[in-house]
C-alpha positions as CSV (number, residue, x, y, z in Angstrom):
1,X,0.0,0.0,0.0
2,X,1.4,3.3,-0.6
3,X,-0.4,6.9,0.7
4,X,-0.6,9.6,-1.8
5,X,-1.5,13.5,-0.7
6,X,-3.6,15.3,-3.5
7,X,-3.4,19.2,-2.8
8,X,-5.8,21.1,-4.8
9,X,-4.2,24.3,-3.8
10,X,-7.8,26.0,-2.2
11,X,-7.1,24.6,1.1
12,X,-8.5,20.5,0.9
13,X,-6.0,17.7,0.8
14,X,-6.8,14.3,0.5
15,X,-5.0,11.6,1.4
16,X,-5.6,8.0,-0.4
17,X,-4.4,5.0,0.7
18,X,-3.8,2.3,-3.0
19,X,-1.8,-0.3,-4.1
20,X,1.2,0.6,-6.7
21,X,-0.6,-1.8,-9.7
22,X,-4.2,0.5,-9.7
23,X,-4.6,3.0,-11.9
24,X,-5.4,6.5,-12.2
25,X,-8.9,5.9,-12.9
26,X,-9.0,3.9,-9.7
27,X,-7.7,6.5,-7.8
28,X,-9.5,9.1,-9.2
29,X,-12.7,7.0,-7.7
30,X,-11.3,6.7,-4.5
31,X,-10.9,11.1,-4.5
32,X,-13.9,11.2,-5.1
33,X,-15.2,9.2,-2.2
34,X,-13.4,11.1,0.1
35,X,-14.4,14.6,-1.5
36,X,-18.0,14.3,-3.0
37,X,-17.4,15.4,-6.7
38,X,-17.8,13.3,-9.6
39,X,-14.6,11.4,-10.3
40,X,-15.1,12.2,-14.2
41,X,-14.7,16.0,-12.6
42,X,-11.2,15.2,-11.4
43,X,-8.0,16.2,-13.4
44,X,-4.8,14.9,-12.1
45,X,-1.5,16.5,-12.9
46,X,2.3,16.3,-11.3
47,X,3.8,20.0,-13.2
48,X,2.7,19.8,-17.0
49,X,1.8,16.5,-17.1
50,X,-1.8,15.1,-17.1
51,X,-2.1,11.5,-16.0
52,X,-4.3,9.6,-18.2
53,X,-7.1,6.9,-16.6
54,X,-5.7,3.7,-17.7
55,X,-2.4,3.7,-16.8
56,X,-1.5,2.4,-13.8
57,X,1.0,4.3,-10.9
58,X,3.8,2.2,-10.9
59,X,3.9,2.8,-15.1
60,X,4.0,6.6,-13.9
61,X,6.4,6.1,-11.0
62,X,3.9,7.4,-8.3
63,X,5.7,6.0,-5.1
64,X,4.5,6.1,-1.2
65,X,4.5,10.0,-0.1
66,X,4.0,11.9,-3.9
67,X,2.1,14.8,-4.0
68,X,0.3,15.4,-6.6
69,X,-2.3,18.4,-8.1
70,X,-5.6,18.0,-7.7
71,X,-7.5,20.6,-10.6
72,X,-11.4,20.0,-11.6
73,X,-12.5,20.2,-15.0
């Protein structure tokens, strides 16, 4: 299991606990459990780069303790 820390920079950070071989799209369902928007609302980025849905965090070397940005489409 590995904890990730999603800042969307207006104050809420949410921190999700997933295994390394989910994807985004998993985790992007487990955001919004914890924050009440619709996961298809959720846009996640680390700088420039947008993480697509079906690729899973170990393929974009998301370890335990990352931070990433949290935006909403």
């Amino acid at each position: 299991m590995i904890e990730i820390t999603c800042n969307d920079r207006l104050g809420k950070k949410v921190r999700v606990k997933c295994n390394p071989d989910d994807t985004v799209g998993d985790l992007k369902l487990l955001i919004a459990a914890q924050t009440g928007t619709r996961a298809e609302k959720i846009v996640l980025k680390k700088w420039y780069t947008v993480f697509k849905d079906h690729i899973t965090l170990e393929d974009y070397e998301i370890h335990d303790g990352m931070n990433l940005e949290l935006y909403y489409s």
